[in-house]
N, C-alpha and C positions, 0 to 999 in steps of 0.2 A: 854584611854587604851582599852576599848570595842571596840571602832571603829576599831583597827588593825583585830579583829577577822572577822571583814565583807569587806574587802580588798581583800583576794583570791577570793571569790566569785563572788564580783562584778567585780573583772578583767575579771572571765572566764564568767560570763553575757555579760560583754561589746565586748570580742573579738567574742562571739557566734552572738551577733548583726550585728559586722561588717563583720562577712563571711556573715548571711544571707541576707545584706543588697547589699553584693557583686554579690552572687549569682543571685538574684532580678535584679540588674541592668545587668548582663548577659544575661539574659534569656531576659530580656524586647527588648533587637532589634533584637530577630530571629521571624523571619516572618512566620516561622514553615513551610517553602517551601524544595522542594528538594536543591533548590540551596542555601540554609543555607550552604549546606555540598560540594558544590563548588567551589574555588576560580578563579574567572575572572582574578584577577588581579595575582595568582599565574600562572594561565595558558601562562597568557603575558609575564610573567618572565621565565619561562620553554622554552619560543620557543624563546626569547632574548638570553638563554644561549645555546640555541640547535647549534649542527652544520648541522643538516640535520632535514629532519620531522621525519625517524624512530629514531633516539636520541631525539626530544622532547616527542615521543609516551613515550620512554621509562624513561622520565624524570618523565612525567604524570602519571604514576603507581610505582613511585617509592615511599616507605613509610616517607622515612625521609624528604621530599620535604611537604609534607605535604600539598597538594595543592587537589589531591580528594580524600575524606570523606564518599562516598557516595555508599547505600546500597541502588539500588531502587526494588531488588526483595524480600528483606527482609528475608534473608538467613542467618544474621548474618554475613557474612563476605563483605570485599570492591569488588566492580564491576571494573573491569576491561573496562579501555577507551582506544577507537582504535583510530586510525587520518586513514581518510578517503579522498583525496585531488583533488583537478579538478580545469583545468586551461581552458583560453578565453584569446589569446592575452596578455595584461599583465596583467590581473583579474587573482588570483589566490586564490582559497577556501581552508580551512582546516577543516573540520567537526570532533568534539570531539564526539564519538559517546558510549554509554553506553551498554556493551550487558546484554539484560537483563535475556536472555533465549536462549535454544537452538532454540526457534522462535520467537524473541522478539529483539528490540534492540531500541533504543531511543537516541536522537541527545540531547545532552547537552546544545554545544555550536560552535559556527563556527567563525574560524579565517579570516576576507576579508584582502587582503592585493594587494597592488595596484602599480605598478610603473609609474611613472608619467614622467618621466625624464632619462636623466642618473644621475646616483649617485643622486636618490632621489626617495624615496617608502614610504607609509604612510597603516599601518596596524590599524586593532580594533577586537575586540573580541564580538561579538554577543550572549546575555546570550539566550535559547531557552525559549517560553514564555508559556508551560510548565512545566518548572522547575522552570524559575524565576517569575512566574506569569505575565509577561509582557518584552516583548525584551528588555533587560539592556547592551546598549553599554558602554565597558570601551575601555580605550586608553590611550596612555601613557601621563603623563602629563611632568608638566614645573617645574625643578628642585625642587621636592618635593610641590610643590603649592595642588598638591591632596590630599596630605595625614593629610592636614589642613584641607582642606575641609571637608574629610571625617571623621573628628574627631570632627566636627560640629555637623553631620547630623547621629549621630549613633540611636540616636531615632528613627529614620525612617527606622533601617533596615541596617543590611551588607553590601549591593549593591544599596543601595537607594541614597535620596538625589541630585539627580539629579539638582534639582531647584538650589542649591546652586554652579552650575558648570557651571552656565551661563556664567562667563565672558571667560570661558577656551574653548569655544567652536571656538572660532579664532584662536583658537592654532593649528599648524599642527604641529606636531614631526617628524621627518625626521628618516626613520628606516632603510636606506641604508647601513650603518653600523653593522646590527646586521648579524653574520657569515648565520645565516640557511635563510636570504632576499639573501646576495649572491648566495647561493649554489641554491636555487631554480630558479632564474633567470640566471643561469647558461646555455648556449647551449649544454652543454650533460647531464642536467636535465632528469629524467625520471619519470614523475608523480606515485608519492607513492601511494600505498595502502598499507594497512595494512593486512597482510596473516591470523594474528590470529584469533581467532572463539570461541565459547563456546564450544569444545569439544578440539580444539587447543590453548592451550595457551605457553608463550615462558617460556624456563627453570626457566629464572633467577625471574621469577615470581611466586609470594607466598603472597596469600590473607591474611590481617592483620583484627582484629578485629574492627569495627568503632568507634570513638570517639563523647562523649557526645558531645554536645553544650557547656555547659560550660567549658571545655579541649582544645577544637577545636579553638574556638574563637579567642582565642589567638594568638594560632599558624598562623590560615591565616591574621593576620593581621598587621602579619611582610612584606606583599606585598604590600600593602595600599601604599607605599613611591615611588611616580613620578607616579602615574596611577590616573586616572580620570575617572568617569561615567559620557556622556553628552547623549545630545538628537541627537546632529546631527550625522548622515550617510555620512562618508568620502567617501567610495566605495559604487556607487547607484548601480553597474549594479554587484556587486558580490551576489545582492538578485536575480536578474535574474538565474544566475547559480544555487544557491540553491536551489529555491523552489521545481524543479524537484527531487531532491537527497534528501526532505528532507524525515525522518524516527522516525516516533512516535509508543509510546505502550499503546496498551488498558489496560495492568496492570497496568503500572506506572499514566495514567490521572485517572483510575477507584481511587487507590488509593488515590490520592490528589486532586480527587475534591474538594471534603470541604473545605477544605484551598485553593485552588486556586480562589474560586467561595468567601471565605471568604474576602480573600487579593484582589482583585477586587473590591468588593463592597466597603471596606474602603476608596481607589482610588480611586474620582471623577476624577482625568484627566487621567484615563486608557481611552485607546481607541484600539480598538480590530485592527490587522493588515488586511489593506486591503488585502487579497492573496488565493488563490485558495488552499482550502482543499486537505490537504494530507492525502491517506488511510492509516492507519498501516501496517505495513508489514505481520500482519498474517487479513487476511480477513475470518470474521464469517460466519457459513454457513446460510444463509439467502437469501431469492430472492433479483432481483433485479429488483428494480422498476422505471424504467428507462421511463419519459414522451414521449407521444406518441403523434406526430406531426399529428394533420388531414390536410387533404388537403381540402376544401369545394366545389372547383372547379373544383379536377381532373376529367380525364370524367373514365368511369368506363368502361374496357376490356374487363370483364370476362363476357362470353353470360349468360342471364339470361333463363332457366329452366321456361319454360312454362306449367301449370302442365296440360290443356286439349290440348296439341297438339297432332293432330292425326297421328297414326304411320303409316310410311312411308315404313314398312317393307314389303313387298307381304305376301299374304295367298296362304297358298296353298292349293289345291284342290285336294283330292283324288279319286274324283269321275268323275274328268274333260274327256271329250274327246279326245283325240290325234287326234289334226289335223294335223300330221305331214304325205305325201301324203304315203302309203304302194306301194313299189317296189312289180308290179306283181312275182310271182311266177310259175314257171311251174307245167304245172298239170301232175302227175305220172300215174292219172287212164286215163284207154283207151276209147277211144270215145266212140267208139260197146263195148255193153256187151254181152259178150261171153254165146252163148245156151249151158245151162245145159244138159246135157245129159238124157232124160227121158227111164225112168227104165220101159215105157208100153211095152210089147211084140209087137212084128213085126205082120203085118197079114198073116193070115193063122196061126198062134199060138196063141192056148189062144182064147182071144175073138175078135171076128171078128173085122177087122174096121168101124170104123164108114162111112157107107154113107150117101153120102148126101140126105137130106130129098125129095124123089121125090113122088108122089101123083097114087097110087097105080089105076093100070085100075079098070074097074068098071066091072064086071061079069054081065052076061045078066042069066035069066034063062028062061030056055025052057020048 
């Protein structure tokens, strides 16, 4: 009869156990990456049901789809994803693009989709390896065979498991059928952009608040049915078109370093993509230090500055002669100079003239 009194209690100990014990096991496969709050494989389901790219853009921000999660500027409210697209023959890209700022924006995810044939095209979804800490190809699998898989491998992670989707890698799914592979191989196709922007955004659009991990979960995992995560690259030459286009943010990597540089290290068979560095789209102010090519050999142009050569300039002399010959000039005075007229009285006036000196006789005396 005592025992009955310790029967509520222990009920509500044991069902406290088994939420904490639920919780526990939720929390243990998020990898604590941006792409926790991702879904690849709802993405693939979004552009399955789309008729066009701008209806899957708007699939992708829809709330009740429940396919992005994700807050990367940390605003409290969901980031708005653009599709972004670029064709090559029959290579055709779809970049899931995240804006993050009025100067910021960061590439999620990119859709390669390929047509090989008539009536035959074979797409994947390329997770960005920023967000998912390593490129996580999914693609559609083989009458639910993935979603087996992926209920194996949840230990390892949302988007993981890869190793156990070996045999599924021979699989090619034929996607010619799905409406938005017709409409884009279509001859009056006209490659989408996306017009929206962080200060443009479309009416029917209305930021919802994020969902925990443990909430979320759930919800994307109603997609897990007929998709696959493998290793292999169906479309080789859709990384060609990409890498040009691609678009990373210094907030979003500064952020999750820790965890990205975490979730790698646990990864010994991570291996970083061989591909040439993309800058962000906002570039810091900082020189740039750009290596500087000598030549050992060139010969050298530019005359060298001799510092005792003697100058070549003339001096000039102010005291120099003029040897240049003098053109005679006529002379204005007169040959004869003119007798002055003298002012001595005439003779017989005044004092006599002078005579000339004659030597006077000599007187005798008698």
């Amino acid at each position: 009869m005592k025992f009955t009194h310790y029967v509520p209690g222990l009920l509500i100990y044991l069902s406290m156990s088994v939420l904490s014990a639920n919780a526990q096991d939720d929390s243990a496969d998020s990898t604590g990456l941006p792409g926790d709050n991702f879904s690849l494989q709802g993405a693939l389901e979004m552009f399955k049901k789309a008729g066009s790219p701008e209806e899957f853009e708007k699939l992708l921000n829809t709330e009740d789809n429940k396919v992005n999660n994700l807050d990367l500027n940390g605003d409290g409210n969901i980031d708005y994803i653009k599709v972004v697209s670029k064709k090559e023959n029959e290579v055709q890209v779809f970049v899931l693009q995240d804006i993050v700022s009025d100067k910021e924006s960061q590439d999620i995810a990119v859709i390669e989709l390929q047509k090989n044939g008539n009536d035959n095209a074979v797409v994947q979804i390329v997770g960005d390896e920023d967000i998912y800490g390593e490129e996580t190809i999914v693609e559609p699998g083989d009458d639910g065979n993935a979603y087996n898989m992926m209920e194996s491998s949840l230990a390892k992670g949302p988007n993981m498991g890869a190793d156990d989707y070996a045999s599924t890698d021979g699989i090619v799914i034929n996607v010619w059928g799905w409406p938005c592979v017709r409409y884009v191989y279509a001859p009056s196709y006209v490659i989408w952009v996306s017009p929206w922007s962080w200060y443009s955004r479309p009416m029917w659009w209305h930021p919802w608040r994020p969902f925990a991990w443990q909430i979320y979960r759930p919800m994307r995992m109603r997609y897990y049915p007929h998709y696959a995560v493998v290793h292999t690259r169906r479309v080789v030459y859709a990384s060609r078109i990409y890498r040009p286009m691609r678009v990373t943010s210094v907030t979003v990597r500064t952020r999750n370093r820790v965890a990205v540089t975490h979730y790698r290290a646990e990864r010994p068979a991570y291996r970083p993509v061989n591909r040439p560095v993309t800058r962000p789209n906002v570039r810091p102010n900082r020189p740039v230090t750009r290596p500087v090519v000598t030549q050992p050999n060139r010969p050298v142009t530019r005359p060298v500055t001799q510092p005792n050569r003697p100058v070549t300039r003339p001096v000039i002399q102010p005291n120099r002669p003029v040897t240049r010959p003098v053109s005679p000039q006529p002379s204005t005075r007169p040959s004869v100079r003119p007798v002055q007229p003298s002012h001595r009285p005439a003779t017989g006036q005044g004092r006599p003239a002078r005579v000339p000196h004659q030597q006077a006789p000599v007187r005798k005396r008698g």
